[in-house]
Backbone as CSV, one residue per row, in Angstrom:
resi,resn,N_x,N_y,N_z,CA_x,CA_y,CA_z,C_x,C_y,C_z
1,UNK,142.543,105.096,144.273,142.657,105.521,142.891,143.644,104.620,142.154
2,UNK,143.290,104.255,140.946,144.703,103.570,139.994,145.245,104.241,139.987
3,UNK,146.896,103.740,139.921,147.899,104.173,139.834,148.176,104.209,137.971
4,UNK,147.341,103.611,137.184,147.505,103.774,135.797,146.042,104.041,135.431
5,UNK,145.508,105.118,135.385,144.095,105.406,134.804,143.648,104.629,133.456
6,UNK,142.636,103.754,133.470,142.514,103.710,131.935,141.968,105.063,131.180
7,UNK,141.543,104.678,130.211,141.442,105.741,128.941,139.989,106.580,129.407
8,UNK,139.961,108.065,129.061,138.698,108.367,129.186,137.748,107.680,128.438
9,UNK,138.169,106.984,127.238,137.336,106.869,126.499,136.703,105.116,127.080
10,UNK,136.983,104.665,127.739,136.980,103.905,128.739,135.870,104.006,129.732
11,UNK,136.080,104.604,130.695,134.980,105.496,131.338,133.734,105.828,130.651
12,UNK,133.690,106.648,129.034,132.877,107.086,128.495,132.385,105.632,128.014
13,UNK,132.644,104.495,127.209,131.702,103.518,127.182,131.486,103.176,128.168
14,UNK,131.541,103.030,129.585,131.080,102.004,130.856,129.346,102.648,131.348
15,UNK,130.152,104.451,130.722,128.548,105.738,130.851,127.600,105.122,129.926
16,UNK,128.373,105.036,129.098,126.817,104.780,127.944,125.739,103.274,128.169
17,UNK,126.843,102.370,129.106,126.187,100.889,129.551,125.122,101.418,130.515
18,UNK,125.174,102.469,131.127,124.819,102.098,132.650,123.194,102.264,132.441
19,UNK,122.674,102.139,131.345,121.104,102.445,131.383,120.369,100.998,130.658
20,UNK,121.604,100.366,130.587,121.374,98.600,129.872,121.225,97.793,131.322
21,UNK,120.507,97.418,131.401,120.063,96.887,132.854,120.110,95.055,132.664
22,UNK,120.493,94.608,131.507,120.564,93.126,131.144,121.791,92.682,132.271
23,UNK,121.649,91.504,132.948,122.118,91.191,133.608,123.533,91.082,133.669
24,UNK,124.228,90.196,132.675,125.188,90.172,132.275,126.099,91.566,131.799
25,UNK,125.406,92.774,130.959,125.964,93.725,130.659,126.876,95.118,132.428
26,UNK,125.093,94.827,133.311,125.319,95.503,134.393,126.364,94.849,135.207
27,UNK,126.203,93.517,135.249,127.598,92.712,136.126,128.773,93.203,135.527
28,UNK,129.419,93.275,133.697,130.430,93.670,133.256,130.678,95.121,133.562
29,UNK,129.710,95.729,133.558,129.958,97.075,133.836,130.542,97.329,135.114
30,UNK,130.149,96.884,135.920,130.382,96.811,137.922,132.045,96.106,137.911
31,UNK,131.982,95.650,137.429,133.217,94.867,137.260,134.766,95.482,136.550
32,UNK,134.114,96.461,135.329,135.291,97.300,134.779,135.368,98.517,135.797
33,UNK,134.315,99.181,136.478,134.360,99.971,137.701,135.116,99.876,138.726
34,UNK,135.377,98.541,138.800,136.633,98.350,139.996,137.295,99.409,140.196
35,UNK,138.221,99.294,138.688,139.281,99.615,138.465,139.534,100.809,139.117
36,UNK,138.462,101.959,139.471,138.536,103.157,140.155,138.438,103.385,141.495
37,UNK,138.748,102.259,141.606,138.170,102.194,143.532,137.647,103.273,144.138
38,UNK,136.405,103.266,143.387,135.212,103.768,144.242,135.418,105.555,143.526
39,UNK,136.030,105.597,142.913,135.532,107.268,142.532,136.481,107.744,141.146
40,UNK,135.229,107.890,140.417,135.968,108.450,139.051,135.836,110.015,138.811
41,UNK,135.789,110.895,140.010,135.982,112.337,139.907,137.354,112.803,139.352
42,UNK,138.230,112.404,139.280,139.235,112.687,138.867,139.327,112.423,137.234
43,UNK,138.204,111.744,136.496,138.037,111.467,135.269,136.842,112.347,134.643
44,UNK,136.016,112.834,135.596,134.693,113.509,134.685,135.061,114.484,133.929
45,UNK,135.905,115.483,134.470,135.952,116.713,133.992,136.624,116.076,132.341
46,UNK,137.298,115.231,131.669,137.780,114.686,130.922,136.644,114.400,129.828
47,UNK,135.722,113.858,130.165,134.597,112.996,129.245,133.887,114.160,128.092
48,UNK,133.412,113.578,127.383,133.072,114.360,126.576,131.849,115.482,126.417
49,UNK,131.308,114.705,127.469,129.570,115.407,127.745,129.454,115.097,129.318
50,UNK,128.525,116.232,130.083,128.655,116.298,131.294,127.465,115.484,131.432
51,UNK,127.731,114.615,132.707,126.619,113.955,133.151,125.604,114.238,133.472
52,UNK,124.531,113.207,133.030,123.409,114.003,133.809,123.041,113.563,134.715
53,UNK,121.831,113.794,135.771,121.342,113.677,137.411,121.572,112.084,137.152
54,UNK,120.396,111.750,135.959,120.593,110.204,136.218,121.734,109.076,136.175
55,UNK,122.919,109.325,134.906,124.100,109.161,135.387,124.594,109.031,136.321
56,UNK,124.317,110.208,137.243,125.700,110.585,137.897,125.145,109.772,139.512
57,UNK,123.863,109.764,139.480,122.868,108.945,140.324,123.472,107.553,140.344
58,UNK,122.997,106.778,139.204,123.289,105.418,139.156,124.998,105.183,138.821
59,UNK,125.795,106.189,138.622,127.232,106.113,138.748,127.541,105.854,139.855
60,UNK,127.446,106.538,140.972,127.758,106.518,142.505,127.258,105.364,143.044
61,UNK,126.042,105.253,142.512,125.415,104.177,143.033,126.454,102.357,142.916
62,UNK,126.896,102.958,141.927,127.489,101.473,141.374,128.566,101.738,142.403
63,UNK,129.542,102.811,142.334,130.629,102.614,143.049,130.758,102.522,144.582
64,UNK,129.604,102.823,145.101,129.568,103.017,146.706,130.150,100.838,147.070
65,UNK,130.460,100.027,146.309,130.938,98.669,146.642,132.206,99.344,146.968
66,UNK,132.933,99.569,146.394,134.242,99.728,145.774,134.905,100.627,147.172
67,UNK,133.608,101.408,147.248,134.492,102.823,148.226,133.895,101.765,149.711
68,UNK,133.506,101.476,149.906,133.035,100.414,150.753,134.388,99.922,151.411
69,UNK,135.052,98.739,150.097,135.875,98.035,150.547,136.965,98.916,151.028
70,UNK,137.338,99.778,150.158,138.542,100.599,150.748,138.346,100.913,152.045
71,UNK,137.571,101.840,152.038,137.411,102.322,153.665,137.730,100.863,154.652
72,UNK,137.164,99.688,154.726,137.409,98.475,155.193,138.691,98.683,155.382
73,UNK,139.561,98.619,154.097,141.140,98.290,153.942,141.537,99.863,154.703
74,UNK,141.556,100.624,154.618,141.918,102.363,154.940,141.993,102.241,156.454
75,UNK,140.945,101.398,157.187,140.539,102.331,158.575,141.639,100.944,159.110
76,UNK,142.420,102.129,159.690,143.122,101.297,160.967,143.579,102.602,162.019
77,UNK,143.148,102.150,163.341,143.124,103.154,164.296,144.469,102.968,165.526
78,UNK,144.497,103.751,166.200,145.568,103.417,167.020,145.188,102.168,167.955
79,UNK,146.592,101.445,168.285,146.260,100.781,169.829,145.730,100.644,170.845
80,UNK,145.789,102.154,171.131,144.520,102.474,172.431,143.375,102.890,171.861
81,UNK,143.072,102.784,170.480,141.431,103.781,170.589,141.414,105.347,170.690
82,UNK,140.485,105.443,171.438,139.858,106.564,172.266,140.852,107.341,172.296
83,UNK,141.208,106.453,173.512,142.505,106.771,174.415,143.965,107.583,173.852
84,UNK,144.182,107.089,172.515,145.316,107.538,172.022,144.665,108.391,171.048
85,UNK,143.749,108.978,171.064,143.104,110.023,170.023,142.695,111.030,171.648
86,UNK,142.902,111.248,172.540,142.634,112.544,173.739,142.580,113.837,173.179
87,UNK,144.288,113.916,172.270,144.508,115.019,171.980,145.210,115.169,170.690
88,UNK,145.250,114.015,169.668,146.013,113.836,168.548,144.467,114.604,167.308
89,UNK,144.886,115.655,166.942,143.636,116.194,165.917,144.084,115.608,165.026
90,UNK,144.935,115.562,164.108,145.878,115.467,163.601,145.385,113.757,162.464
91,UNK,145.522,112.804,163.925,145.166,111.165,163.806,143.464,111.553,163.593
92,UNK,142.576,111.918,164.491,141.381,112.176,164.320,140.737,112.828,162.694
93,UNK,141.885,113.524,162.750,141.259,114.536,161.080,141.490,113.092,159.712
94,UNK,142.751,112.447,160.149,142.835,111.447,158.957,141.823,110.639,158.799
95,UNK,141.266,110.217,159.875,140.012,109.058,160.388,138.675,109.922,159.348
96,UNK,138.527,110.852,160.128,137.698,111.585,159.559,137.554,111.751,157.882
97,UNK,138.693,111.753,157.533,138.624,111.961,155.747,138.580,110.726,155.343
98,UNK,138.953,109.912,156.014,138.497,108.389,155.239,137.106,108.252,155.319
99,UNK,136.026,108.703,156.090,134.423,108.666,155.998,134.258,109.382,154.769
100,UNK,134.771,110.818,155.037,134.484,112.006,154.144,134.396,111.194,152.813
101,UNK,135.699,110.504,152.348,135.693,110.191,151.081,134.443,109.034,150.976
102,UNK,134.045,107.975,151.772,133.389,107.061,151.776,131.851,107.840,151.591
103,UNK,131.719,108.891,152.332,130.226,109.458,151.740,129.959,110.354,150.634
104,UNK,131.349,110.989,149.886,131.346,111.409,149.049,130.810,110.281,147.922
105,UNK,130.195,110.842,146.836,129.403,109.972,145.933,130.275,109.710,144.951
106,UNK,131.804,109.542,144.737,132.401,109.181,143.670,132.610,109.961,142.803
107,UNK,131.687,111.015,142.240,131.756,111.662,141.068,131.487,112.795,140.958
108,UNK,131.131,113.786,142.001,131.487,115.438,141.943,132.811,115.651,142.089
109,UNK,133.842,116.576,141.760,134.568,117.217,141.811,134.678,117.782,142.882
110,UNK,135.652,117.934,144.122,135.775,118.457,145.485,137.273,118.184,145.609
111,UNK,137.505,119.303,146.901,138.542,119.223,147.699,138.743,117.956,148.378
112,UNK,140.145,117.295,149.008,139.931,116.996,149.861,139.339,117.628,151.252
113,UNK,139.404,116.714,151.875,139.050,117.413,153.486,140.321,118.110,154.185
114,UNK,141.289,117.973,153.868,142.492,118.801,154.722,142.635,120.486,153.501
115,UNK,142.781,120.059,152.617,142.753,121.208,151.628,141.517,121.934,151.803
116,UNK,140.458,121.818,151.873,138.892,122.426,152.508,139.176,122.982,153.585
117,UNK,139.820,122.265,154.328,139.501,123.000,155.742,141.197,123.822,156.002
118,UNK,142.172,123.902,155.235,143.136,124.980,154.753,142.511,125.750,154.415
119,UNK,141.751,126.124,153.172,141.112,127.084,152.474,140.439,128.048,153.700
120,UNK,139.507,127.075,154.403,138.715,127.949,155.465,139.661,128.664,156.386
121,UNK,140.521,127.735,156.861,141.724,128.625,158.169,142.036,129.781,156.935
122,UNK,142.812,130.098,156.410,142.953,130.689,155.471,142.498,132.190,155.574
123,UNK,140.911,131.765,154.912,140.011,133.210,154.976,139.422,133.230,156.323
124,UNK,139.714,132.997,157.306,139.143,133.351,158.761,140.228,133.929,159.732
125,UNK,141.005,133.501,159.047,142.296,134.201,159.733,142.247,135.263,160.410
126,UNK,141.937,136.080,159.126,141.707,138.060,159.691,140.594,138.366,160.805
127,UNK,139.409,137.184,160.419,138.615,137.598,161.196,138.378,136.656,162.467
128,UNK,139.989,136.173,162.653,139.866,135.862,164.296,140.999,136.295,164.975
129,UNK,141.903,136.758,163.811,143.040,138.142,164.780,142.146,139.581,164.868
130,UNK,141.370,139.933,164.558,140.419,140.842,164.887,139.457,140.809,165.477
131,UNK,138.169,139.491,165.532,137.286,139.419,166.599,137.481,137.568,167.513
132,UNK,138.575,137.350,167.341,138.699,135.999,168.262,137.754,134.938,167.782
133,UNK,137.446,133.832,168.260,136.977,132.580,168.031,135.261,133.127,167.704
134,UNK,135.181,134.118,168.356,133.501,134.668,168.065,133.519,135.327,166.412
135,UNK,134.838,135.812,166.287,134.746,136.322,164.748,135.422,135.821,163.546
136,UNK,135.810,134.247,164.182,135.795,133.812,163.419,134.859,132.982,163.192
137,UNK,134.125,132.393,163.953,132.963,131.348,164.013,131.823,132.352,162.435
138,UNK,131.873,133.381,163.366,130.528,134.446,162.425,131.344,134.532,161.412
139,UNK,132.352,134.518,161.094,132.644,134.758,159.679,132.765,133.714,158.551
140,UNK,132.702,132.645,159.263,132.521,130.962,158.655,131.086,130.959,158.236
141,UNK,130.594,131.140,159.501,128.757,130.634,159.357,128.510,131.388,158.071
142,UNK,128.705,132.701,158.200,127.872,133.607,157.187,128.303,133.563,155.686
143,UNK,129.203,133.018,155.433,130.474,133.672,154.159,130.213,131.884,153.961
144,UNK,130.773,130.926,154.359,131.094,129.596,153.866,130.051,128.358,154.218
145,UNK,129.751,128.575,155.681,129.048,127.456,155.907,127.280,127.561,155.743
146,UNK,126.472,126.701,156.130,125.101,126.205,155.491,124.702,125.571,156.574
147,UNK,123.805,125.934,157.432,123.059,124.701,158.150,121.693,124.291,157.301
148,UNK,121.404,123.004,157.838,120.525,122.057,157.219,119.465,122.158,158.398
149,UNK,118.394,122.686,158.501,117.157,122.966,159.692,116.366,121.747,159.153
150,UNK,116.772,120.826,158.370,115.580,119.773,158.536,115.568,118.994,159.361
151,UNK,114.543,117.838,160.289,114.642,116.920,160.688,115.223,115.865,160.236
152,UNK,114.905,115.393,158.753,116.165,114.160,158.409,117.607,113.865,158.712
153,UNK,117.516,113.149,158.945,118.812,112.175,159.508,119.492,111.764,158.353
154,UNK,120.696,112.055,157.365,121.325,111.484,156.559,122.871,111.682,156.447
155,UNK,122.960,110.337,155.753,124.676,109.998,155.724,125.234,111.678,155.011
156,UNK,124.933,112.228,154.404,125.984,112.983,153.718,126.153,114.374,154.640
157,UNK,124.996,114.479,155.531,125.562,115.644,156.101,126.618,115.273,157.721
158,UNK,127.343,114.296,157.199,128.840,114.025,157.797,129.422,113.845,156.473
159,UNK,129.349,114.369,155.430,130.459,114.818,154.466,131.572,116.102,154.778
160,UNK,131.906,116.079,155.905,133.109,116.872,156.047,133.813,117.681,154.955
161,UNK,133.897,117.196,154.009,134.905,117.962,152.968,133.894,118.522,152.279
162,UNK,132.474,117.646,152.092,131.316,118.687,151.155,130.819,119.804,151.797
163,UNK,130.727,119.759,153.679,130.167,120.840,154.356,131.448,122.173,154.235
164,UNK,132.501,121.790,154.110,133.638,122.764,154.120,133.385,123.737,152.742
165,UNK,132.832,122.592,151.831,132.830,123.765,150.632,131.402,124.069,150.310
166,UNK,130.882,124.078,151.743,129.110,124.884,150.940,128.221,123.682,151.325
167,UNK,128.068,122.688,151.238,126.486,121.573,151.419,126.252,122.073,152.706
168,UNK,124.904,121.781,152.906,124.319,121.761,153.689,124.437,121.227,155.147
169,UNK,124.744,121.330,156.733,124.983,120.100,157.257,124.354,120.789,158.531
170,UNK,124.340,119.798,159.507,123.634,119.816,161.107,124.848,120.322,162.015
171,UNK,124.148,120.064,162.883,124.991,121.107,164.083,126.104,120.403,163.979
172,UNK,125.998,119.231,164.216,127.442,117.971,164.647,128.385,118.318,162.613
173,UNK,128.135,118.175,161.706,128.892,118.444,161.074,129.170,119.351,160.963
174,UNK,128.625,120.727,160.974,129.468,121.958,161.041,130.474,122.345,162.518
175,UNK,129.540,121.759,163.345,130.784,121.821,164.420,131.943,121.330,164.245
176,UNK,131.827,119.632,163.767,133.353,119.469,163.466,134.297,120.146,162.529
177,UNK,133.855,121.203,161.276,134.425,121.643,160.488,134.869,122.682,161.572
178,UNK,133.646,123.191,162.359,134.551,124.347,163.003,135.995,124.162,163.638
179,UNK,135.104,122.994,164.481,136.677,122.495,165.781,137.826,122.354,164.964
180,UNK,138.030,121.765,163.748,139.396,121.577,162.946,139.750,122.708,162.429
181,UNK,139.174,123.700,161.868,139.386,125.058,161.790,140.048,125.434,162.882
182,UNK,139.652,125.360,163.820,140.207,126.333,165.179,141.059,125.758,165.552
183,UNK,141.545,124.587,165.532,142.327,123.771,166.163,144.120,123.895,164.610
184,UNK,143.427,124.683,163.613,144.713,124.601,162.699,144.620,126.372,163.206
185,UNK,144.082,127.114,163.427,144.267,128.369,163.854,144.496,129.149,165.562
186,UNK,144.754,128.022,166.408,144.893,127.546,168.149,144.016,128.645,168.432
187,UNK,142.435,128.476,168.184,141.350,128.948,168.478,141.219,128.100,169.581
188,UNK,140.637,129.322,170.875,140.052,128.245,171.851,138.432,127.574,171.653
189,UNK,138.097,126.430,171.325,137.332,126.119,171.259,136.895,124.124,172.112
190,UNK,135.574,124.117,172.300,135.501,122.973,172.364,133.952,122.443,172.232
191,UNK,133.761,121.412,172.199,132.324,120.788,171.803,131.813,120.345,173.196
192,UNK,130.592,120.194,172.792,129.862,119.861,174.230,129.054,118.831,173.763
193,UNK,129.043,117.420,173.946,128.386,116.189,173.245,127.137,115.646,173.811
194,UNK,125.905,116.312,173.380,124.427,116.647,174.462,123.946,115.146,173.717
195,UNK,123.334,114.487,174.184,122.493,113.507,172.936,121.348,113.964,172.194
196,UNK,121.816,113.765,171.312,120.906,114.442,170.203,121.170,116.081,170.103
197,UNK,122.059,116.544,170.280,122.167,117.856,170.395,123.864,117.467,170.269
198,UNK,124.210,119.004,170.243,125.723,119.206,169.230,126.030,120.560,169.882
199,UNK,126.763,121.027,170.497,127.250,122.306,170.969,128.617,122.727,170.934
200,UNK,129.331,124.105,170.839,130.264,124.194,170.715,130.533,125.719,171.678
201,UNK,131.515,125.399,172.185,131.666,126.633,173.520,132.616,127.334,173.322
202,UNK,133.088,128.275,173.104,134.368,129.535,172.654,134.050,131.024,174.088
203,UNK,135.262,131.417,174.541,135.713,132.354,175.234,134.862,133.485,174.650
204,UNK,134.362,134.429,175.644,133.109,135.625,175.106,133.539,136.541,176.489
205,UNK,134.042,137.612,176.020,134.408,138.538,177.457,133.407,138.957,178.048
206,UNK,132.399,139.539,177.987,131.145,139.794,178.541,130.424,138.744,179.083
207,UNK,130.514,137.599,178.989,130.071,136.584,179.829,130.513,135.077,179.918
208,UNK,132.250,135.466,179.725,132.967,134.273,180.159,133.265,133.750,178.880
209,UNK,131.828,132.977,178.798,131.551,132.235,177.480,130.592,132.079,176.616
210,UNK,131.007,131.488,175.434,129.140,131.590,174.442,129.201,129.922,174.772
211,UNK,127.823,129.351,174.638,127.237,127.984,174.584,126.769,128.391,173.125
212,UNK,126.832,127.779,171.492,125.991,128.247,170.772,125.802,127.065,169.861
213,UNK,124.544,126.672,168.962,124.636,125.526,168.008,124.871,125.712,166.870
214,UNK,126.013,125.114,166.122,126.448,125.825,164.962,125.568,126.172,163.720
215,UNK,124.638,125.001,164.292,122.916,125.299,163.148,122.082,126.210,162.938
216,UNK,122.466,126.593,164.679,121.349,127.922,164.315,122.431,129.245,164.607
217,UNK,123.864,129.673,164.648,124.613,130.337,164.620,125.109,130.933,166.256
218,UNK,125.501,132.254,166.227,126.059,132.589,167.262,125.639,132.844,168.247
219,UNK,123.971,132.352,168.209,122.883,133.176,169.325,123.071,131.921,170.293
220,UNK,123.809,132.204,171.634,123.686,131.712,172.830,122.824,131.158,173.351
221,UNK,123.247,130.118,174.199,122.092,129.044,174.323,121.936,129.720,175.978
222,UNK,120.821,129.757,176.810,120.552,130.472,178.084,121.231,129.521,178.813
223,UNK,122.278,130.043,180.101,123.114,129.423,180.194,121.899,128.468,181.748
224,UNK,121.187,129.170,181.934,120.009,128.389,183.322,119.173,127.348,182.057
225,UNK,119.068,127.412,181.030,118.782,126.454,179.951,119.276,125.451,179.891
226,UNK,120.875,125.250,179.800,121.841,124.417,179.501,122.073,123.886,180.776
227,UNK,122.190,124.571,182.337,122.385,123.658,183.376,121.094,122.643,183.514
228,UNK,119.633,123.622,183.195,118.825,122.605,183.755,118.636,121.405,182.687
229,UNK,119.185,121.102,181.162,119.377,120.048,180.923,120.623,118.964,181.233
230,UNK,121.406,119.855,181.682,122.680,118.911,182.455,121.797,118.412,183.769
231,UNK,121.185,118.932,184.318,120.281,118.267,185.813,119.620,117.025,185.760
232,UNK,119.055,117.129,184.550,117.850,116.590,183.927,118.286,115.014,183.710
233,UNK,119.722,114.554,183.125,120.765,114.709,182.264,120.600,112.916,182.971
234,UNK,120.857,111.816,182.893,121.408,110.453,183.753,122.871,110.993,184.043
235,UNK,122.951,110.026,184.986,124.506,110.181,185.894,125.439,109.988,184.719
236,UNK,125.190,108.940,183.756,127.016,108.840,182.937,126.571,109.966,182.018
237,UNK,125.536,110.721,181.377,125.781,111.626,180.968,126.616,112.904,181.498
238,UNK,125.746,112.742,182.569,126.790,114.119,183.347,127.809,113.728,183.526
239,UNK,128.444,112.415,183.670,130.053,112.542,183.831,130.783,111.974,182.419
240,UNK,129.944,112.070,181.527,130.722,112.270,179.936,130.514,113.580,179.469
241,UNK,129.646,114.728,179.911,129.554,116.151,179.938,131.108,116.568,180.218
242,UNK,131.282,116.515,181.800,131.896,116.953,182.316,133.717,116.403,182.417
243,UNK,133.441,115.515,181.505,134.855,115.272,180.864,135.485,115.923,179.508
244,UNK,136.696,115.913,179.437,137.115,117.011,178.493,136.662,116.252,176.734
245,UNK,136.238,117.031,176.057,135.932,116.640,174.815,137.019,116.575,174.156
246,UNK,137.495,115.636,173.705,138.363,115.212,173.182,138.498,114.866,170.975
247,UNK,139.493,114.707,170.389,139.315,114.696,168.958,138.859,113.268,168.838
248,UNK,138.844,112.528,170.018,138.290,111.223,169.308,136.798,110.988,170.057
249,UNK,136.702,111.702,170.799,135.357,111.904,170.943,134.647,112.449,170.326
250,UNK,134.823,113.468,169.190,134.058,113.634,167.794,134.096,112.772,167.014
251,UNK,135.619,112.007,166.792,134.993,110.983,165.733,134.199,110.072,166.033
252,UNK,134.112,109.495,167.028,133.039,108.668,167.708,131.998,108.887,167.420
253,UNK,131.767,110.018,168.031,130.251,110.496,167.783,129.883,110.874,166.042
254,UNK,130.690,111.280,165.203,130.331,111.596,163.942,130.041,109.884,163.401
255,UNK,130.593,109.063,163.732,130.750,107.407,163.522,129.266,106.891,164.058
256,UNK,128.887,107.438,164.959,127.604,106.953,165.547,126.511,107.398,164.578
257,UNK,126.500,108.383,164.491,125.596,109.297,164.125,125.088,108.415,162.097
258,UNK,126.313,108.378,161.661,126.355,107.984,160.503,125.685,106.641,160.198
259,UNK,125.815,105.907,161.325,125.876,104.755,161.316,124.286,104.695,161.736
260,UNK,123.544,105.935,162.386,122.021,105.966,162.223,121.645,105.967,161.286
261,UNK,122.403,107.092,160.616,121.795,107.554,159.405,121.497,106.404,158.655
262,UNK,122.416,105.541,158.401,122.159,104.382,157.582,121.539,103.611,158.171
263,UNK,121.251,103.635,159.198,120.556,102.058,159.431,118.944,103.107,159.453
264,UNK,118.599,104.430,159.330,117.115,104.980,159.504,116.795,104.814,157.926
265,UNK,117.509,104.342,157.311,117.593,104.515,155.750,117.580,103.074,154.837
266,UNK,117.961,102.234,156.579,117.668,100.855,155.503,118.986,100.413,154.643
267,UNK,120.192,101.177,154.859,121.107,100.941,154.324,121.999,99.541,155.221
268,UNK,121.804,98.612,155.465,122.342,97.855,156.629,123.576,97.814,156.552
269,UNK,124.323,97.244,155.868,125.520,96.817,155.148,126.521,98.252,155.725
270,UNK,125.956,99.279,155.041,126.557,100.666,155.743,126.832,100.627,157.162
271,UNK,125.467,100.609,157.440,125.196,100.376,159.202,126.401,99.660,160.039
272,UNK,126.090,98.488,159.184,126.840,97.169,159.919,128.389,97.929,159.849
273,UNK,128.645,98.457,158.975,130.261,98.648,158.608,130.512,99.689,159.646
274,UNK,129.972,100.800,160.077,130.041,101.976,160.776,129.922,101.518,162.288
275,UNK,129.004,100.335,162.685,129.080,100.007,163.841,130.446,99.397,164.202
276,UNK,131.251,98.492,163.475,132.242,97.943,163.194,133.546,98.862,163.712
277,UNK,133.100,100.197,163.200,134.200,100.769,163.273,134.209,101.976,164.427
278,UNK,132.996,101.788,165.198,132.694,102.160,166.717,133.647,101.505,167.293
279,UNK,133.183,100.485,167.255,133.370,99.217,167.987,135.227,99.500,168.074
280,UNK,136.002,99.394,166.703,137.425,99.306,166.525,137.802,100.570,167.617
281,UNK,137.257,101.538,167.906,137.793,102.384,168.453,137.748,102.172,169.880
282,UNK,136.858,101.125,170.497,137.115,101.228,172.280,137.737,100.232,172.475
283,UNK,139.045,99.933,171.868,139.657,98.770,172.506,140.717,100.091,173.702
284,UNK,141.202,98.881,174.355,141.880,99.137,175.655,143.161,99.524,175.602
């Protein structure tokens, strides 16, 4: 963000360019956009008239350069990687909001991702000093969160801070909203990293434990279900199963995942950047 905003009224002529498609005008326009590195949400509510779809479409569109480079400049990970993310949520959650902001589109109005996922610890509180990690999970799903039952594969449902306040998202993004939830409320919880599948496991007195997908809610996965795909499973799967899931083993995997999304989408440049930043995380 500038540290000296220019003028709304600033902003409001760059809106009125963006449907002049002359070469020279769209280059000047892209060019006074800098100035916001990558997101003028903090200016809409200001303007004089609310945007419309197409605006706010080809607004984002322009700025996704901008939020690009930052993230570039933003992501720096520990020394060890992986390794020094075991058990740091903390380092993992910051990592995480630097995507969040990078898939956010610039120009809705939102929480951050630590303030989102305050809000949620917050109102779940009661209902996990009263029914434990099972009542609080059900009281998230039903009251705040949204699964997405489609087959598409897309970048925004790893918007972390948008799934916290309501969008839509897949098992792997609502799980991670959960795990940081529970992990600011010392919920026992942990993820189970299936390929292509997303699980999350919490303490259940009647039978130890629940296996459940946060997509389709609290209904238990059959637990002779879940061994015979661990059987099924190649050898380094089963011994990345059976290692402890760790906070940087979600970001990993939320990093992977994203980095499909864009490349099933033709977005390369995205792609390329997300593989990049796989990659930054298994050094030694």
């Amino acid at each position: 963000m500038p540290t000296s905003p220019p003028s709304t009224q600033h902003l409001a002529t760059l809106i009125r360019l963006l449907d002049d498609d002359t070469p020279m005008v769209r280059t000047s326009v892209v060019r006074e956009l800098e100035v916001y590195e990558g997101d003028v949400s903090d200016w809409v509510d200001t303007l004089p008239h609310s945007l419309t779809t197409e605006e706010s479409t080809m607004l984002g569109r322009l700025l996704r350069p901008a939020r690009r480079r930052r993230l570039e400049m933003e992501w720096v990970v520990p020394t060890r990687g992986l390794q020094a993310l075991s058990e740091d949520w903390e380092r993992a959650e910051s990592l995480l909001r630097l995507i969040s902001d990078f898939l956010h589109d610039g120009v809705s109005v939102r929480q951050p991702l630590g303030d989102a996922l305050d809000f949620l610890a917050e109102e779940a509180e009661p209902a996990f000093s009263k029914g434990g990690e099972g009542g609080m999970c059900a009281y998230l799903l039903s009251r705040h969160l949204q699964a997405d039952r489609q087959s598409s594969l897309l970048p925004e449902q790893y918007d972390l801070a948008a799934l916290a306040e309501g969008r839509k998202g897949n098992s792997l993004g609502l799980g991670a909203v959960l795990l940081l939830v529970a992990h600011r409320l010392g919920a026992q919880m942990r993820g189970v990293d299936f390929p292509g599948a997303f699980y999350l496991v919490i303490p259940e007195s009647s039978q130890g434990h629940l296996t459940f997908d946060p997509a389709v809610g609290l209904r238990g996965i059959d637990p002779q279900v879940l061994t015979q795909r661990i059987m099924k499973a190649s050898p380094a799967v089963r011994e990345h199963l059976r290692a402890p899931f760790t906070p940087g083993d979600l970001l990993l995997r939320i990093i992977e995942d994203v980095e499909a999304a864009f490349a099933v989408h033709d977005q390369d440049e995205e792609s390329h950047l997300f593989a990049r930043m796989a990659e930054s995380l298994q050094a030694s």
